[in-house]
N, C-alpha and C positions, 0 to 999 in steps of 0.2 A: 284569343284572350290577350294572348302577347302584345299584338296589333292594338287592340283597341287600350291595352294600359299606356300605348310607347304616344296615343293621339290623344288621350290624355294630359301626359307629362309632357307633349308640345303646347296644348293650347294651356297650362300647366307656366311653363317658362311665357309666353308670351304675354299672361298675365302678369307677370313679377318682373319681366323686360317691360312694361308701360310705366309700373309706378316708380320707377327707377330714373323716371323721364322729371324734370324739373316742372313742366308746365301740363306734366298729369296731376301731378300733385297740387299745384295751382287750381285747375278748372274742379279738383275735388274741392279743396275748400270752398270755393265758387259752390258747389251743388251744395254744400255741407251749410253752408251758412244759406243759400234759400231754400232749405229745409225747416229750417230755424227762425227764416221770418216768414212761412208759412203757418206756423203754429202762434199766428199774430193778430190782435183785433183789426189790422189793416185789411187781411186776407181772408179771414174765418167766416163762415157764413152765421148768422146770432144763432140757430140751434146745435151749433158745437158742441160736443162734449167738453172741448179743452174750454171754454166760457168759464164755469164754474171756478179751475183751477185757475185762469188769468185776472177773475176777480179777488179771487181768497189772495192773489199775489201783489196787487194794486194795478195791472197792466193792463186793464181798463180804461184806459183811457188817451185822451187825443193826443198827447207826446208820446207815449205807446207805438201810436197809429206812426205818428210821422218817425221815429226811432226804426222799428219792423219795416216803412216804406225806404229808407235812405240805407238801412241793411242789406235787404232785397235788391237794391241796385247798382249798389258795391256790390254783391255777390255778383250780378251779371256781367260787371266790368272785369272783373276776375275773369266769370267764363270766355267771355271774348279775347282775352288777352292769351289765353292758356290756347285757345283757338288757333289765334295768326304765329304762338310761336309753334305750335306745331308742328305750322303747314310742310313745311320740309320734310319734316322727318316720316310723316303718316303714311302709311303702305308698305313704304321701302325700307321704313326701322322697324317702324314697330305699329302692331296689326288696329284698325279703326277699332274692332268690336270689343277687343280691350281696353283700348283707352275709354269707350263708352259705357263698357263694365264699371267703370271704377266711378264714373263720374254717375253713374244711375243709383251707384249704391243705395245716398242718401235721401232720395226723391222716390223708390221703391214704395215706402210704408207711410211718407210724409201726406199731409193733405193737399187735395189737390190744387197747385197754383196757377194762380194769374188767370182765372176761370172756374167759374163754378157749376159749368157745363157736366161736370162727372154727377155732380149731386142730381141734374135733372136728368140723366141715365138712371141712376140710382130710383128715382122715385116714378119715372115710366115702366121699369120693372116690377114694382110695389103694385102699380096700375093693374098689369098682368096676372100677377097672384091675387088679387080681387080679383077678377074675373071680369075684367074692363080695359077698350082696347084703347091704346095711348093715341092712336088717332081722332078719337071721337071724344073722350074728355081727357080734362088737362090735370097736374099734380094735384090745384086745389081741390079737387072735389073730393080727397080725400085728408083731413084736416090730420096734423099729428107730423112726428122728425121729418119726415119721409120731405113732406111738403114744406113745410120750413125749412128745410135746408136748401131749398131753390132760388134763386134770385127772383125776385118782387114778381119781374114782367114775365117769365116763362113757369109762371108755375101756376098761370089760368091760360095757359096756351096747347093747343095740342100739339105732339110729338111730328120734325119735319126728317127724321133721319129713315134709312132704309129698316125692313122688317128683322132684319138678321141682327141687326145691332140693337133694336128691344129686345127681341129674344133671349141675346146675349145679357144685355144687362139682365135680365128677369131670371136668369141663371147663376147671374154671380151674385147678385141678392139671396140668392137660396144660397150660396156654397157662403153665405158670409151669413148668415143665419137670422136672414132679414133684421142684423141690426144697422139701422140707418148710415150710423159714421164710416162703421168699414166696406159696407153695400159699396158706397160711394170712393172709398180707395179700392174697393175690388174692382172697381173699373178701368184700374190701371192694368189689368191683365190681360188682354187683348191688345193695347194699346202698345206694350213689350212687346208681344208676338207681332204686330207690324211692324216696328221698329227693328226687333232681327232679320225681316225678309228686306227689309230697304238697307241695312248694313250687308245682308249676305247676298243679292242678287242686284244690286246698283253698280260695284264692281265689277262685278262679273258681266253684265252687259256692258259696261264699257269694254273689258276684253274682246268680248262678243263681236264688236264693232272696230276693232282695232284698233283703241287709241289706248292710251296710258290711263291704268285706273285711279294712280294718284290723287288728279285733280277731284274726282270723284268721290273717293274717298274721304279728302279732307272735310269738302266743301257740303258735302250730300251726309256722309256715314257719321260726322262730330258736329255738325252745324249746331249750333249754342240753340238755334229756333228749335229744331227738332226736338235737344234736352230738352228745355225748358217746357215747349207746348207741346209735345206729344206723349214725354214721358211724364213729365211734372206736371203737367192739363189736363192728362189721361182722355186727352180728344180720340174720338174713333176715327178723324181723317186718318189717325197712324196706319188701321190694320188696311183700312182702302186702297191708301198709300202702299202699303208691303204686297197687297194682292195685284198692284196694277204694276208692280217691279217684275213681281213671278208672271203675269200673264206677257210681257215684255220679253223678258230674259223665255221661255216656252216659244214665243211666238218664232226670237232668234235662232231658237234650236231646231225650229220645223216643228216644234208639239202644236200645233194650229189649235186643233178642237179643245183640248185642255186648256191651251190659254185663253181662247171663249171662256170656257167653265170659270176658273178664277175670275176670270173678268166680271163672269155673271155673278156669282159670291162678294165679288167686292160692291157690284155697283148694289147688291143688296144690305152693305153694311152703310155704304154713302154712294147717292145717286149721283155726284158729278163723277163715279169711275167709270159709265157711259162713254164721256169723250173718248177714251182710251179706244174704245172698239177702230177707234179709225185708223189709227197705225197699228193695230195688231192683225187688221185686214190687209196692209198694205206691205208689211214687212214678211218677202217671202214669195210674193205676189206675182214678181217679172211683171208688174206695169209698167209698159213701155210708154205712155205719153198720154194728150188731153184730147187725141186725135179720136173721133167716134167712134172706130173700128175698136183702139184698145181700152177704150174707155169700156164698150159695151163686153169686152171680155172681160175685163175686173165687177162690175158690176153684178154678178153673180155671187163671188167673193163677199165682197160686199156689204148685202144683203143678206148673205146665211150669217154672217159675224154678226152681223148688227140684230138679226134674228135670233142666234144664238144666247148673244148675251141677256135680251130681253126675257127670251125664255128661261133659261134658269133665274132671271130674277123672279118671274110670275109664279115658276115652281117655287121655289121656297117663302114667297109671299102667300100662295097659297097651303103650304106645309105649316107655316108660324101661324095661320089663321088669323093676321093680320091685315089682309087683304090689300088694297092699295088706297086705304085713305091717307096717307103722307100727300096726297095730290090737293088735300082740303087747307095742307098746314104751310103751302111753297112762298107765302108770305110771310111767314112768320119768322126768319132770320133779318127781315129786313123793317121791322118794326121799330129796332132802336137806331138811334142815330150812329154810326161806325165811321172808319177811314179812308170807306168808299169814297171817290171823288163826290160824284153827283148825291151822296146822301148830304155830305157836308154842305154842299151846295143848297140840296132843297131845305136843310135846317135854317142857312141861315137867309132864307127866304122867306120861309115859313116868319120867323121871327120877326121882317119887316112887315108882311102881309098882318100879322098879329096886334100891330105898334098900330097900323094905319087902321085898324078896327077892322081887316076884310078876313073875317072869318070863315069865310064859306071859301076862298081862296086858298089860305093857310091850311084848309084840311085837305086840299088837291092835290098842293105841289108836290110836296114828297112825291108819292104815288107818281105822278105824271114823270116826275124827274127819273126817280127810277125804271118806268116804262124807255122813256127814251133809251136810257143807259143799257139797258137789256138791248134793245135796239142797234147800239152801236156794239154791244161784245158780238153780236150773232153774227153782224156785215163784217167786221175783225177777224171774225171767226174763219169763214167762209173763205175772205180775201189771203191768211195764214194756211189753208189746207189747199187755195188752188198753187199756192206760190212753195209751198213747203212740201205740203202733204204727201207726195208723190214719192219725191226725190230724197226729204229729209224727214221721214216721219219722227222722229225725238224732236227734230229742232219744230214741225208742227206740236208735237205734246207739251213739250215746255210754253211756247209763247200763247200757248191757246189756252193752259191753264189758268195763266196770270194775267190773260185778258178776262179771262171768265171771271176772274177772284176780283178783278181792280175794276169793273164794271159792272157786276154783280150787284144787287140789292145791299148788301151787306159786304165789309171786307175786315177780319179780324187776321191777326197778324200769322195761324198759323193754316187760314186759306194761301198764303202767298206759300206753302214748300209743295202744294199741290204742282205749282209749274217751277219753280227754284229746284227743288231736290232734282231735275232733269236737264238742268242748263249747262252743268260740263257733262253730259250726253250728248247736248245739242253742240256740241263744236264749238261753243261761243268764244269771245277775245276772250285776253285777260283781264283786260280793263272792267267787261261785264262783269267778273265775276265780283273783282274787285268793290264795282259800284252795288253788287249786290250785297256783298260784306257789311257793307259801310249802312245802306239801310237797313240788313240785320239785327246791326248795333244800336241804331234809334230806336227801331221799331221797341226791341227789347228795353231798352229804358223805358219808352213811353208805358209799353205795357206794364211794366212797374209802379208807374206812378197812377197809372188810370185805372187799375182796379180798388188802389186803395182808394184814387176820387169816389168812386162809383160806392165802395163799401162804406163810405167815412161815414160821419155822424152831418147833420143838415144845420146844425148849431155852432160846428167848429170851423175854422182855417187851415186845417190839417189837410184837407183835399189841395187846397191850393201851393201848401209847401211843397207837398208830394211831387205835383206837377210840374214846379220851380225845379227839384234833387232830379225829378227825370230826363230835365232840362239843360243841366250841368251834367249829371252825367253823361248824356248825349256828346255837347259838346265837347267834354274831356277824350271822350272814345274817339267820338271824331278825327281830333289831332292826334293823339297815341298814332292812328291807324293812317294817319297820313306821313307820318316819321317813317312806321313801318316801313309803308312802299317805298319810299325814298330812300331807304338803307337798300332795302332790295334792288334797288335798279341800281342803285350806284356800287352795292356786288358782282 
């Protein structure tokens, strides 16, 4: 009893050793205020509860919108900045999981931002208690909050996530007592529990590996994307994310079959944790080379990991009685135009093909551009696992992530921590890291402004201001972040 009061009153002080930190205190009001332009007609989906009290207040309206968007982006400049003064001090002052204590406080119970992805969890689980499965019809077929609170385009779509994460949601709609608004913030609870296995076992595999868990920490355990879209987006990449750190960290300790298991769990909450099966065959392995002989000895290995993981997903796909119709819906992330290169690409193709009157054209491209691009992640893919795979399986998990994500059908900003949160695993410079910072900071501006585009009104100019403050802020980070390093090196 002793024992466990005295690890208490440690983890105890290192809570009250964080906010004592100048730039913890920073990145909270950072969460504190995108809290607060969360509860915004910029961000709110129209069957909001908060609706009603934002009109009885006048805050209905398009200066509203652009006021909540240029709040929301200051908040983020805040978070970034709270960020890079950290970076020194994180691990070896004072511990990640606190400072991301403090800074989650306010994003806990807040709605969910920058994505309205929680709400179609939310109302895929509604699916479920009707007694209809989210792969075979889509939110609108049942009209009411559930469905309105989905964005326009996925809520006549069916469900493309793995069986474990309907289930999930269909469970915490029950513990939130099928009332639509919190249904859809109880989605944030899973999303936490990933987030503590990617704080408590990303570390720790850096030790694992022998290198300084520092960089790690900073960049992986506080990264502003992670706040912002895993805990404030209440995306399920989070818990996939935490199950493929624990199947990693198992692999390094020798637990083999248990890191299968997790791994098979994860790839059932989100099917890109699949990739993983390759270095958690390979770490442990003694593959000696590409030579036939030991090629054909790993290959056993192999094969039971990659069986392995399949099969626990098919168990619990067959457990949820779900079954594997998500293989009807593997389109349907890439249906709206995103940051993907080649979507951008085939949009604005599309658009000339559209002007020139070639209709029958304009409805191929996409489609075909995205075909190719799938095309190019797989040869990417391939060409990273005979060059990497072997010898550096992290620095293979990292680059093969974020080829998957930046050539993928679709790329929304917090598919890119799928292969980032692994990049100071993977040994990389400083410089990478640095440059990955620095598109952190855009990317998060941008997302600020491009939900409110997407949510505005089709009568106002509020989208496009939003777009301009995400634009400026952008480039103010930018420079900030370019001082930074240049004080640092010349330290």
């Amino acid at each position: 009893m002793n024992g466990f009061a005295e690890i208490v009153g440690a983890r105890w002080q290192d809570v009250i050793a964080a906010i004592r930190l100048a730039p913890v205190r920073l990145g909270l009001l950072g969460t504190t205020l995108l809290a607060l332009g969360a509860l915004s007609p910029a961000y709110l989906p129209q069957a909001s509860p908060y609706w009603p009290v934002m009109r009885a207040l006048g805050l209905d309206t398009e200066w509203a919108r652009i006021m909540a968007t240029a709040l929301v982006i200051g908040a983020v400049n805040l978070l970034i900045l709270a960020w890079y003064r950290l970076r020194p001090a994180v691990y070896h002052d004072v511990k990640p999981w606190a400072i991301l204590c403090w800074w989650a406080i306010p994003l806990v119970a807040a709605p969910p931002i920058f994505s309205h992805d929680a709400y179609s969890y939310a109302a895929q689980g509604w699916l479920i208690e009707n007694g209809m499965n989210p792969y075979e019809v889509s939110p609108g077929v049942l009209p009411g909050t559930f469905a309105d609170q989905v964005a326009w385009l996925w809520r006549y779509t069916p469900a493309p996530y793995g069986p474990l994460a309907l289930t999930l949601a269909h469970w915490l709609d029950q513990l939130a007592g099928f009332n639509p608004y919190y249904s859809a913030v109880a989605q944030r609870i899973p999303a936490l529990i990933g987030v503590a296995l990617i704080v408590h076992f990303l570390p720790r595999i850096a030790r694992q590996i022998g290198i300084d868990p520092h960089q790690t920490a900073w960049f992986s355990a506080i990264n502003p994307l992670l706040v912002i879209d895993l805990i404030g987006g209440a995306h399920n990449d989070a818990l996939m994310l935490g199950l493929i750190a624990v199947a990693i960290s198992w692999a390094y300790q020798g637990w083999h079959w248990p890191a299968v298991v997790a791994l098979g769990v994860g790839m059932a909450v989100k099917q890109p944790a699949l990739l993983a099966a390759f270095p958690v065959a390979v770490i442990g392995s003694n593959w000696a080379s590409w030579r036939w002989r030991d090629l054909v000895r790993f290959l056993p290995r192999a094969l039971s990991t990659l069986g392995g993981v399949l099969a626990v997903f098919a168990a619990i796909s067959w457990a949820t009685g779900l079954g594997f119709g998500w293989l009807n819906a593997v389109s349907v992330p890439g249906m709206i135009v995103t940051l993907a290169p080649f979507s951008l690409i085939g949009w604005v193709c599309q658009q000339v093909f559209l002007a020139l009157g070639m209709t029958a054209a304009a409805a191929t491209v996409i489609p075909l551009l995205q075909t190719i691009s799938l095309g190019i992640a797989a040869v990417l893919m391939v060409v990273l696992a005979v060059r990497l795979g072997r010898t550096e399986p992290l620095r293979f998990l990292a680059w093969a992530y974020l080829t998957f994500a930046v050539f993928g059908p679709a790329l929304h900003t917090w598919y890119l921590l799928w292969g980032a949160l692994f990049l100071p695993l993977a040994q990389v410079r400083d410089r990478v890291l640095r440059a990955a910072a620095a598109v952190t900071s855009v990317l998060l501006a941008y997302g600020a402004g491009n939900l409110a585009w997407r949510n505005g009104q089709s009568d106002g100019g509020g989208q496009y201001i939003a777009i301009a403050l995400a634009g400026v802020a952008a480039i103010v980070v930018w420079i900030i972040l370019r001082r930074h390093a240049a004080r640092a090196s010349a330290a």
